[in-house]
PDB file with one MODEL, atoms N, CA, C and O in Angstrom:
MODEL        1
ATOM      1  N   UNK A   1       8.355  33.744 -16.763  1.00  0.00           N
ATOM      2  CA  UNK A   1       8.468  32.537 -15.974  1.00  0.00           C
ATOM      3  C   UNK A   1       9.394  31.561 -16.684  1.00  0.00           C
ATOM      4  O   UNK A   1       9.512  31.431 -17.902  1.00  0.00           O
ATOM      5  N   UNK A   2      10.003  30.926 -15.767  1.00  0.00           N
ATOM      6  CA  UNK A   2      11.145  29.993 -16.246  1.00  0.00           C
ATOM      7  C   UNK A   2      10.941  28.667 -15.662  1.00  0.00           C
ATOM      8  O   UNK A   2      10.815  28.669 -14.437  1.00  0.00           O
ATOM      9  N   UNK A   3      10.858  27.144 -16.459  1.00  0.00           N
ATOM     10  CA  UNK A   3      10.834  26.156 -15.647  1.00  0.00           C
ATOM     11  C   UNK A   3      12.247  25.752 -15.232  1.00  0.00           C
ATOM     12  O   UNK A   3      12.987  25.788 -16.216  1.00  0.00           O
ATOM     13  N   UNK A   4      12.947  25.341 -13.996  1.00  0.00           N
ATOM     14  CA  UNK A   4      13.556  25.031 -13.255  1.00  0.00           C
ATOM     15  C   UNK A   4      14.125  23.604 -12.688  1.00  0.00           C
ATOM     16  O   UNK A   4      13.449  23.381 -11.684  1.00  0.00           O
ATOM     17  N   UNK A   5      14.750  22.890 -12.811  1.00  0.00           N
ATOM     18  CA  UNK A   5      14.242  21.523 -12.474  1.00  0.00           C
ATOM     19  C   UNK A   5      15.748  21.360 -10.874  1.00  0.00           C
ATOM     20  O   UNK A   5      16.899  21.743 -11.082  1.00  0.00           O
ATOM     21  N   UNK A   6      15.538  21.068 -10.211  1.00  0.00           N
ATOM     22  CA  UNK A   6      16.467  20.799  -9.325  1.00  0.00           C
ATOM     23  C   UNK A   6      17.301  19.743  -9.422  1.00  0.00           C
ATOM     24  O   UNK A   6      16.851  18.624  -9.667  1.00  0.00           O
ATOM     25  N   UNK A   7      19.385  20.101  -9.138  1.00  0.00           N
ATOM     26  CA  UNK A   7      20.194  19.112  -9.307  1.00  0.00           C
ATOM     27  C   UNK A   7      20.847  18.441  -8.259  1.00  0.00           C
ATOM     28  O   UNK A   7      21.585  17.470  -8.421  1.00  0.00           O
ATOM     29  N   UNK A   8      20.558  18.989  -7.137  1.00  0.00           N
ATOM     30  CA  UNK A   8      20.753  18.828  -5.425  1.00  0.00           C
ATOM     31  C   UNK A   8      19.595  19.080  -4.329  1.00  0.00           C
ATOM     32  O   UNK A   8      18.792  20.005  -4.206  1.00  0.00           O
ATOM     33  N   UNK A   9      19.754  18.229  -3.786  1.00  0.00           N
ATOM     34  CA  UNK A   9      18.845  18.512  -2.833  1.00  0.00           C
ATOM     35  C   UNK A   9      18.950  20.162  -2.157  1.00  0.00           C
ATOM     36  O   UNK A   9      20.014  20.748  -2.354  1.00  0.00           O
ATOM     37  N   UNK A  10      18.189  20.668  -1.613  1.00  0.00           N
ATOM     38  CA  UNK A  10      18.780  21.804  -1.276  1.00  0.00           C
ATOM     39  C   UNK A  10      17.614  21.922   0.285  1.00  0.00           C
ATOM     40  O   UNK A  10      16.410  21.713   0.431  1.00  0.00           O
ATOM     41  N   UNK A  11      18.573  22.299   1.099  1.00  0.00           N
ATOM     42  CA  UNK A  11      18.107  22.102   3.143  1.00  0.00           C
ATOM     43  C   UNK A  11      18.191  23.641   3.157  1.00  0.00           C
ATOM     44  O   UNK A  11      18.876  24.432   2.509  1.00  0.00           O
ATOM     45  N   UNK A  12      17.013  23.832   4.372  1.00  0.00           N
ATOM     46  CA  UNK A  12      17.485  24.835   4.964  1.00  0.00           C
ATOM     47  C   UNK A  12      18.188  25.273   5.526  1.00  0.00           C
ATOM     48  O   UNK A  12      18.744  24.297   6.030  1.00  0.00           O
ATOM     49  N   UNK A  13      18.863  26.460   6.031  1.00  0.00           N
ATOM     50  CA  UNK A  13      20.085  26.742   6.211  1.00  0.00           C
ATOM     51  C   UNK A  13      19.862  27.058   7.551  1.00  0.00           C
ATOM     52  O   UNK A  13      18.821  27.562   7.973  1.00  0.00           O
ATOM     53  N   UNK A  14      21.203  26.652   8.470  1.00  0.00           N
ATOM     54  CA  UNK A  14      21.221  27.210   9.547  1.00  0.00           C
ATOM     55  C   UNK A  14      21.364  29.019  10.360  1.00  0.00           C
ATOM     56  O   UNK A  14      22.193  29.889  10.093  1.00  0.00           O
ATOM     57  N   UNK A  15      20.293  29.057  11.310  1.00  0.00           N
ATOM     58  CA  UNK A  15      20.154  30.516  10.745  1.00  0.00           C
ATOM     59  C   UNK A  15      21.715  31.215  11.696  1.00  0.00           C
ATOM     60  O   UNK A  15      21.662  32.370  12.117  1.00  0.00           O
ATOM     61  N   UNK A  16      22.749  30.513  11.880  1.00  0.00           N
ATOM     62  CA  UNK A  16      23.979  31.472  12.494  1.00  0.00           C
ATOM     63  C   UNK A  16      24.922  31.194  11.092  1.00  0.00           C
ATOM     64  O   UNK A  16      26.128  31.412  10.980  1.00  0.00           O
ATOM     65  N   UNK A  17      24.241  30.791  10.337  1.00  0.00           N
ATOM     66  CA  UNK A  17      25.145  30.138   8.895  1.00  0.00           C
ATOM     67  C   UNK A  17      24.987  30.336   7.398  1.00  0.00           C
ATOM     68  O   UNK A  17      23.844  30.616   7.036  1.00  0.00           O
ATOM     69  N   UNK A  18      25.684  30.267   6.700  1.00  0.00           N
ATOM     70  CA  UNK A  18      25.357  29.796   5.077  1.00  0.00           C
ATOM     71  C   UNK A  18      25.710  28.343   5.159  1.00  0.00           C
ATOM     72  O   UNK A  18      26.228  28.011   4.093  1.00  0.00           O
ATOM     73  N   UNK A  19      25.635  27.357   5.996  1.00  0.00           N
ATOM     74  CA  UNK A  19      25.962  25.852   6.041  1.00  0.00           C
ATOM     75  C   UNK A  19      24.920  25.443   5.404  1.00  0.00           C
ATOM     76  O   UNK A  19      24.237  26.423   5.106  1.00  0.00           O
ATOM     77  N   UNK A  20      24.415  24.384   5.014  1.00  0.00           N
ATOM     78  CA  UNK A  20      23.533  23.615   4.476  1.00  0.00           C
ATOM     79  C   UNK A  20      23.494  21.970   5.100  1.00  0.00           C
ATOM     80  O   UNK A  20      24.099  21.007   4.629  1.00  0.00           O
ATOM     81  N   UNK A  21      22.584  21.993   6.306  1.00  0.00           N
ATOM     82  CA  UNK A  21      22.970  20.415   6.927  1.00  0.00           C
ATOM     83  C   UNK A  21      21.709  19.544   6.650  1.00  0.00           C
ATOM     84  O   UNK A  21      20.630  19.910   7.116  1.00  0.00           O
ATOM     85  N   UNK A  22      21.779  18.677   6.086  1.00  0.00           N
ATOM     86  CA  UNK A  22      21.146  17.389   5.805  1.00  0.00           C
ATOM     87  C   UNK A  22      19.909  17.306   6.520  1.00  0.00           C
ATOM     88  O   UNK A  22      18.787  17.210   6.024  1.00  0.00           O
ATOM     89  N   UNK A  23      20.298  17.365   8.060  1.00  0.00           N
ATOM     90  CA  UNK A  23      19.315  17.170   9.208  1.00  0.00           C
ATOM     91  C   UNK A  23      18.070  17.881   8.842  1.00  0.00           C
ATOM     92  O   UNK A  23      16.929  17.419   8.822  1.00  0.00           O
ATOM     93  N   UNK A  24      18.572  19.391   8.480  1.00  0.00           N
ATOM     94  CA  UNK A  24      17.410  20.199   8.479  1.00  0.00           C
ATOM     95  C   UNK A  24      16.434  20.491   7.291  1.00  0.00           C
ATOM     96  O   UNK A  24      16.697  19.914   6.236  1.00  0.00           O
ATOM     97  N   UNK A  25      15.207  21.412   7.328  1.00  0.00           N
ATOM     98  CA  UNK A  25      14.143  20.552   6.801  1.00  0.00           C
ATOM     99  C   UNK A  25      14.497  20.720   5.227  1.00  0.00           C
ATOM    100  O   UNK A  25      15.359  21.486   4.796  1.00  0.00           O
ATOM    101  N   UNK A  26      13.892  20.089   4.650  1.00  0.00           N
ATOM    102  CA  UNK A  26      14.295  19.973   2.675  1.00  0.00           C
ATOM    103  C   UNK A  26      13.308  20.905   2.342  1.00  0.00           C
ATOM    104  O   UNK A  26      12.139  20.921   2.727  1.00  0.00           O
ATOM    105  N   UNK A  27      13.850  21.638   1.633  1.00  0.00           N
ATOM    106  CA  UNK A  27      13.372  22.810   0.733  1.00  0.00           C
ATOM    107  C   UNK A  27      12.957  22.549  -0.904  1.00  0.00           C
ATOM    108  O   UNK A  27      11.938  22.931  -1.479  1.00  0.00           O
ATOM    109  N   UNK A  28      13.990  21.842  -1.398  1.00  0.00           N
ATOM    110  CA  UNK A  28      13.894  21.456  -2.949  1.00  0.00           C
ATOM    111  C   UNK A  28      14.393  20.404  -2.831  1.00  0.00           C
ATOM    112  O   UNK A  28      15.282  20.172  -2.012  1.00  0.00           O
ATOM    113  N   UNK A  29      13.840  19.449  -3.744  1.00  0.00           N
ATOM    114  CA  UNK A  29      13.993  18.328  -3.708  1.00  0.00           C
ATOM    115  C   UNK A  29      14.650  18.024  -5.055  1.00  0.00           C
ATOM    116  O   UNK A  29      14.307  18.790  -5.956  1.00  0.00           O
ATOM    117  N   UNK A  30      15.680  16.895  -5.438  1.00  0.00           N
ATOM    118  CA  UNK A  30      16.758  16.696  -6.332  1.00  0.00           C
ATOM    119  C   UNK A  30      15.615  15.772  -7.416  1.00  0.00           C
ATOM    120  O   UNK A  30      14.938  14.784  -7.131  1.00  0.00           O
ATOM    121  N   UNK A  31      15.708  16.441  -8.577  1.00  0.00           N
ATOM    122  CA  UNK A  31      14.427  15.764  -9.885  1.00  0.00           C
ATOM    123  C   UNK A  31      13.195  16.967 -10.159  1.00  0.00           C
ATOM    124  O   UNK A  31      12.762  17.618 -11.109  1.00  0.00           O
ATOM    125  N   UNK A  32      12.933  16.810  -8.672  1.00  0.00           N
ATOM    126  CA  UNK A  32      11.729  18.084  -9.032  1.00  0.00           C
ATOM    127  C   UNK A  32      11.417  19.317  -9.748  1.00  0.00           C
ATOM    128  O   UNK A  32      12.136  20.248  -9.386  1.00  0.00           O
ATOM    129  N   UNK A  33      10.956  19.477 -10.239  1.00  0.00           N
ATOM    130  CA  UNK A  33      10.704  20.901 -11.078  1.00  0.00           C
ATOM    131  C   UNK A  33       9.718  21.914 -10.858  1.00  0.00           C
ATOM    132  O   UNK A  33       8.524  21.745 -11.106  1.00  0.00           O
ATOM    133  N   UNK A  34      10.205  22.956 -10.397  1.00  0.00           N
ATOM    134  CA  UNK A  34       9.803  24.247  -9.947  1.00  0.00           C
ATOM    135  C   UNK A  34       9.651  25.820 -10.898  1.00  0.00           C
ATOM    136  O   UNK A  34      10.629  26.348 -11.426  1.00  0.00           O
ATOM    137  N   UNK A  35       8.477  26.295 -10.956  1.00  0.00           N
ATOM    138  CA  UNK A  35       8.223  27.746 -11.981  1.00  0.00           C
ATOM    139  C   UNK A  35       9.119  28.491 -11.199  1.00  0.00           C
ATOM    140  O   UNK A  35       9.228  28.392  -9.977  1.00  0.00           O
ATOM    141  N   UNK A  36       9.872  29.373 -12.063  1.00  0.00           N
ATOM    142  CA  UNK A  36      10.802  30.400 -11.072  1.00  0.00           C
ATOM    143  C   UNK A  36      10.236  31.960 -11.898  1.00  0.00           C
ATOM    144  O   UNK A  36       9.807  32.053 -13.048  1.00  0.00           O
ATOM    145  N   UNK A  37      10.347  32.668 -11.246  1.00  0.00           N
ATOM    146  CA  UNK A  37       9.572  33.858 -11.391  1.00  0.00           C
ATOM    147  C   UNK A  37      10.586  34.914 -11.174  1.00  0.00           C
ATOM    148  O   UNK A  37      11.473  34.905 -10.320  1.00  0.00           O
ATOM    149  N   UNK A  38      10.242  36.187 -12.406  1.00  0.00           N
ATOM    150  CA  UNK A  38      11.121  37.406 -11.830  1.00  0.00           C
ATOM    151  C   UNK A  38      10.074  38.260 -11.618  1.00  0.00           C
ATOM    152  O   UNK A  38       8.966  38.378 -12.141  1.00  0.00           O
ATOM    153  N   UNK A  39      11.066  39.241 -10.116  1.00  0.00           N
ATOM    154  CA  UNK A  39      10.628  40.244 -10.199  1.00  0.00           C
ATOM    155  C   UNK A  39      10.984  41.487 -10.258  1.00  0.00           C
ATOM    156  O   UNK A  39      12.182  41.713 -10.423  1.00  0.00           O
ATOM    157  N   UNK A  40      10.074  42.575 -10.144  1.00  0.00           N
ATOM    158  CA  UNK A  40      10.792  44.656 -10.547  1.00  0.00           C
ATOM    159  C   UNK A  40      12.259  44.406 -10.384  1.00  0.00           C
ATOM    160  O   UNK A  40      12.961  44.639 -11.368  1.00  0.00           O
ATOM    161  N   UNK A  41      12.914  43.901  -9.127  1.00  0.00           N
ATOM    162  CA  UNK A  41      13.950  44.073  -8.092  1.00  0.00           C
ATOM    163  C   UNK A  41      14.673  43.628  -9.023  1.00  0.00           C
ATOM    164  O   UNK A  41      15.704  44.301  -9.044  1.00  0.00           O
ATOM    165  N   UNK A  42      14.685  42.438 -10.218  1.00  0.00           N
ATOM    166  CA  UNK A  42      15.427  41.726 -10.627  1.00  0.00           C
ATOM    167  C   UNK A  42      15.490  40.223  -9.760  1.00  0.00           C
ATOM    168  O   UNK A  42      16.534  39.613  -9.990  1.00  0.00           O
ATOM    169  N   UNK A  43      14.734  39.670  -8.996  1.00  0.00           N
ATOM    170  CA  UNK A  43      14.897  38.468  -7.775  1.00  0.00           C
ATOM    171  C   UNK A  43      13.930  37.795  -8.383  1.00  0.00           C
ATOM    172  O   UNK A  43      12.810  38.089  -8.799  1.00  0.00           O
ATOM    173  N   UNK A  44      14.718  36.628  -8.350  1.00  0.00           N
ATOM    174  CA  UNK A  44      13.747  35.153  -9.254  1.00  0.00           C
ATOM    175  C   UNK A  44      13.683  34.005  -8.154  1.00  0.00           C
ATOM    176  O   UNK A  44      14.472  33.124  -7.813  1.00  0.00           O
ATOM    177  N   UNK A  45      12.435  34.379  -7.750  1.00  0.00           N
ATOM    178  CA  UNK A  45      11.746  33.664  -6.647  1.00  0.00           C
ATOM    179  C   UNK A  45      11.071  32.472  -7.225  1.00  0.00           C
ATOM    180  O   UNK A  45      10.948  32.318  -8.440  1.00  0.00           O
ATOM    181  N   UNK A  46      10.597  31.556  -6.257  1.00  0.00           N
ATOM    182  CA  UNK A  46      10.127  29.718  -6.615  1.00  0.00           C
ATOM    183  C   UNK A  46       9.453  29.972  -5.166  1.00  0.00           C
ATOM    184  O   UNK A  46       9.507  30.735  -4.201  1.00  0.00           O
ATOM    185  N   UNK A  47       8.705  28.696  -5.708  1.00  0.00           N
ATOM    186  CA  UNK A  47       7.472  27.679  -4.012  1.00  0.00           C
ATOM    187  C   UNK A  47       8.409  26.505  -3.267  1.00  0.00           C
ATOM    188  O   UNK A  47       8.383  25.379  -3.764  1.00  0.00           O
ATOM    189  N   UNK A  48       8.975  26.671  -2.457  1.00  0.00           N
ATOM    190  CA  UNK A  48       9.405  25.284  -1.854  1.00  0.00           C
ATOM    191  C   UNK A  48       7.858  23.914  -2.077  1.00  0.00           C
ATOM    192  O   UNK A  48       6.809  23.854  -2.719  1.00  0.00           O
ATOM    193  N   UNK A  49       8.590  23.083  -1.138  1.00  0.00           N
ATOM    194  CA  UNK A  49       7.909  21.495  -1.234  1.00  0.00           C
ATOM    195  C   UNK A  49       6.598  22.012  -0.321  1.00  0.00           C
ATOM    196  O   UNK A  49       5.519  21.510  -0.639  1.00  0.00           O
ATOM    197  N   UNK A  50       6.602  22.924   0.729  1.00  0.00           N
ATOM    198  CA  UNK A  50       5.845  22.968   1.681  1.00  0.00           C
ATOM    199  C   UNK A  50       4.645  24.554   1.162  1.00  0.00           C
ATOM    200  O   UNK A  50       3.656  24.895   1.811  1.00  0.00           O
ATOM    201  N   UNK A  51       5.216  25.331  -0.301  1.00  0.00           N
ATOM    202  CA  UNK A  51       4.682  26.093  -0.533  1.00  0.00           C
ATOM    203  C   UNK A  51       5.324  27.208  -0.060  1.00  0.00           C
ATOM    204  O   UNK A  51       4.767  28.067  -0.743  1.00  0.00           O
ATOM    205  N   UNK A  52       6.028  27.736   0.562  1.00  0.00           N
ATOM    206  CA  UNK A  52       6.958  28.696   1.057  1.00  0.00           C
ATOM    207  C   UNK A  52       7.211  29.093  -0.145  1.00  0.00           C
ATOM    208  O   UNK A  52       7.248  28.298  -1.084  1.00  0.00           O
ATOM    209  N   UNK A  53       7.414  30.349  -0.275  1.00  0.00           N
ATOM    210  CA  UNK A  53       8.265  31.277  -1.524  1.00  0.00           C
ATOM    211  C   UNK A  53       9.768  31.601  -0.780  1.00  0.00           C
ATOM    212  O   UNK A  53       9.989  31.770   0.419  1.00  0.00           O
ATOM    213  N   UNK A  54      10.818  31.629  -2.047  1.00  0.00           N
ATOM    214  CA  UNK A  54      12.182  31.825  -1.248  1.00  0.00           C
ATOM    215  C   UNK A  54      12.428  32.403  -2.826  1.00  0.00           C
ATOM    216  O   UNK A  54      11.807  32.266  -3.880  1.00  0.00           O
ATOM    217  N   UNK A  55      13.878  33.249  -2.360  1.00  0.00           N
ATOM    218  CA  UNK A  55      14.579  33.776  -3.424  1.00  0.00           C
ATOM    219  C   UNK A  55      15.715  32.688  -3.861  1.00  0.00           C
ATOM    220  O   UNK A  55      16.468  32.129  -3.063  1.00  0.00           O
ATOM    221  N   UNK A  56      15.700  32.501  -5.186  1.00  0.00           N
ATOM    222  CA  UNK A  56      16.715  31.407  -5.460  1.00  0.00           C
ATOM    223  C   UNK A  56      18.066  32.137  -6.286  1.00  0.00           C
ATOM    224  O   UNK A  56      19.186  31.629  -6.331  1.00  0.00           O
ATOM    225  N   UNK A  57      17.653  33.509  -6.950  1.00  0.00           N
ATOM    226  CA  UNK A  57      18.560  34.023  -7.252  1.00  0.00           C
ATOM    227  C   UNK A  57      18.188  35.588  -6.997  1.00  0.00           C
ATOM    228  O   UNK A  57      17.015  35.879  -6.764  1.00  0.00           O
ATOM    229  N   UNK A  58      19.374  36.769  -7.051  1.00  0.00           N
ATOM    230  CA  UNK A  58      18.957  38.083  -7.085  1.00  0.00           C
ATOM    231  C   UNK A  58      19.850  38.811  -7.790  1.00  0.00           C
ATOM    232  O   UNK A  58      21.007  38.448  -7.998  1.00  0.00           O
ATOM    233  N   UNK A  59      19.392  39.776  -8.150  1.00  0.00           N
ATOM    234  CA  UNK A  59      20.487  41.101  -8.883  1.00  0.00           C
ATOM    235  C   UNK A  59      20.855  40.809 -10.109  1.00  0.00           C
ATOM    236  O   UNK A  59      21.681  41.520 -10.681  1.00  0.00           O
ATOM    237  N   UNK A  60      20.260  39.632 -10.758  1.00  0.00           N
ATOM    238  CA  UNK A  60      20.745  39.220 -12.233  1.00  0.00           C
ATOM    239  C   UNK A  60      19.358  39.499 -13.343  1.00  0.00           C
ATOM    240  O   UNK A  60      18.173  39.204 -13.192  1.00  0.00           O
ATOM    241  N   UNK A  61      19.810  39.937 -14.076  1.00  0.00           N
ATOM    242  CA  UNK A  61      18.692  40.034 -15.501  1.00  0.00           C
ATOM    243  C   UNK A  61      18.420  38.589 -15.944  1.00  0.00           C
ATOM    244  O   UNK A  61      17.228  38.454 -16.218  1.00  0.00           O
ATOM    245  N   UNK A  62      19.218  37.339 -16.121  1.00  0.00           N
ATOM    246  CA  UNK A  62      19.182  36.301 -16.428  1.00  0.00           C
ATOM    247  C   UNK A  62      19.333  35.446 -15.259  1.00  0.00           C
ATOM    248  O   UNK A  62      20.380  35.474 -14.611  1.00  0.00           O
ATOM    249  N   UNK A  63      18.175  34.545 -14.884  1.00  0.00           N
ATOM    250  CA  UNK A  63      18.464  33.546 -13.849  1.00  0.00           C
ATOM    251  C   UNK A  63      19.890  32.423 -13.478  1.00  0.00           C
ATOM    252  O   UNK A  63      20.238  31.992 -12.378  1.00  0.00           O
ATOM    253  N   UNK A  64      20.342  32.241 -14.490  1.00  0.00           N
ATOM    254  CA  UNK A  64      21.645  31.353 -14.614  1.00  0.00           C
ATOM    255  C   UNK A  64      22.941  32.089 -14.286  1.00  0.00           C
ATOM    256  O   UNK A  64      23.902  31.512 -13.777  1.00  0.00           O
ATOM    257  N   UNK A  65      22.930  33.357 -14.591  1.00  0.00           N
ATOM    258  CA  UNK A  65      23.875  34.640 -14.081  1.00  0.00           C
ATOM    259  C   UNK A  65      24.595  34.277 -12.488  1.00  0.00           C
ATOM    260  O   UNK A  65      25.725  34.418 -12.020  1.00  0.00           O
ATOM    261  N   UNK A  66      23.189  33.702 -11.923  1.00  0.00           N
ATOM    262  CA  UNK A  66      23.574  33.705 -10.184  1.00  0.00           C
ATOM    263  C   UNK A  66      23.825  32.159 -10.193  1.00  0.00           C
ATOM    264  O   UNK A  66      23.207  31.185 -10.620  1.00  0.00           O
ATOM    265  N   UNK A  67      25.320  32.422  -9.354  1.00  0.00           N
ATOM    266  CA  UNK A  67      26.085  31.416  -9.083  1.00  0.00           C
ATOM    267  C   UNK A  67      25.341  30.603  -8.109  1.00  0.00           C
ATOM    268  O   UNK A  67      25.447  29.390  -8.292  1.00  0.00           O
ATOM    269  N   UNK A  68      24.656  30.957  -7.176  1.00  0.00           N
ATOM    270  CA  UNK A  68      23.994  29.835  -6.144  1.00  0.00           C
ATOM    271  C   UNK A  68      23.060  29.068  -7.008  1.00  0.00           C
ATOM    272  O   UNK A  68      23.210  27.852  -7.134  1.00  0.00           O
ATOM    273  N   UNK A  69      21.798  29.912  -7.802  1.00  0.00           N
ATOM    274  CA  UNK A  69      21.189  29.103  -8.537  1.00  0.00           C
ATOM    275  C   UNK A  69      21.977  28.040  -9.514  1.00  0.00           C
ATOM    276  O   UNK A  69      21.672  26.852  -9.403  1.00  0.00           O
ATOM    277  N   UNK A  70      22.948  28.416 -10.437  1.00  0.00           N
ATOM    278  CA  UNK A  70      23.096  27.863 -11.148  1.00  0.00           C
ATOM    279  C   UNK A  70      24.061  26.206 -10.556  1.00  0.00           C
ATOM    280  O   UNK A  70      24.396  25.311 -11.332  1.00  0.00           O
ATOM    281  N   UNK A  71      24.295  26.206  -9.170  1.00  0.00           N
ATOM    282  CA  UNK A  71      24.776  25.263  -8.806  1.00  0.00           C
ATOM    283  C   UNK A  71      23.555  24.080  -8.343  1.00  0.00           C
ATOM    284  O   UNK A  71      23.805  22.955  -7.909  1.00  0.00           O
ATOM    285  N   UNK A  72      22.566  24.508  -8.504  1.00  0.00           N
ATOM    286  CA  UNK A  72      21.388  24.135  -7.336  1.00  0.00           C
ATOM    287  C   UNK A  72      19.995  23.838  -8.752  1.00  0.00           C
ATOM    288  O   UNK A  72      18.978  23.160  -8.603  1.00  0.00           O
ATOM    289  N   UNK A  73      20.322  24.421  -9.734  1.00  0.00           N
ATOM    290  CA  UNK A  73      18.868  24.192 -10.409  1.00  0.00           C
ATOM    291  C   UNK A  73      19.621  24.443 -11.684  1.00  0.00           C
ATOM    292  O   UNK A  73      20.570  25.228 -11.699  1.00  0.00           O
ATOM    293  N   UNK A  74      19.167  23.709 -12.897  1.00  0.00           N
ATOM    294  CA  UNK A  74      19.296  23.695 -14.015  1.00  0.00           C
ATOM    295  C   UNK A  74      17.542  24.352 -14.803  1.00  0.00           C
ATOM    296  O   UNK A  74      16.413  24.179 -14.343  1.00  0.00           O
ATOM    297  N   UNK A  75      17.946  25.075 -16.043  1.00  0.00           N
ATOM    298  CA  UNK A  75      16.946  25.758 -16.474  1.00  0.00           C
ATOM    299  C   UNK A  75      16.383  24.643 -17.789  1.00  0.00           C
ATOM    300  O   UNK A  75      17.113  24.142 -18.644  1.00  0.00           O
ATOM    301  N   UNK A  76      14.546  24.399 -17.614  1.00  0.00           N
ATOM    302  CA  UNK A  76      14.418  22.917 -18.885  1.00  0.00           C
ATOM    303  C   UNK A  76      14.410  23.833 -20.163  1.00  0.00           C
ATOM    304  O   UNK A  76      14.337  23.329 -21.284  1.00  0.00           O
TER     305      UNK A  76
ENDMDL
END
């Protein structure tokens, strides 16, 4: 387990998209800090605000490896 702390807000995504619009609902919130978890697959999953599990990174041995995470969450 890895603590996580968020550097952007981060929305759900539109589902005809990889867009990210404001409007829609907040997933991670910018300050907050989230346990991120690996698993077998190599996929380092987290709890959104609402408790939802989502994949924040995949296919990497090291969480910071993945470019989406590492734009979106800093490791404490």
């Amino acid at each position: 387990m890895e603590l996580a702390q968020c550097i952007r807000d981060v929305h759900a995504r539109m589902p005809e998209g990889y867009i990210e619009i404001p409007s829609t609902p907040l997933l991670f919130k910018k300050g907050h800090i989230y346990p991120v978890f690996k698993d077998e697959a190599n996929n380092w999953l987290t709890t959104d605000e609402e408790g939802f599990q989502h994949i924040v990174a995949s296919g990497v041995e090291r969480v910071l490896e993945d470019y989406w995470f590492s734009r979106h969450f800093k490791l404490l």
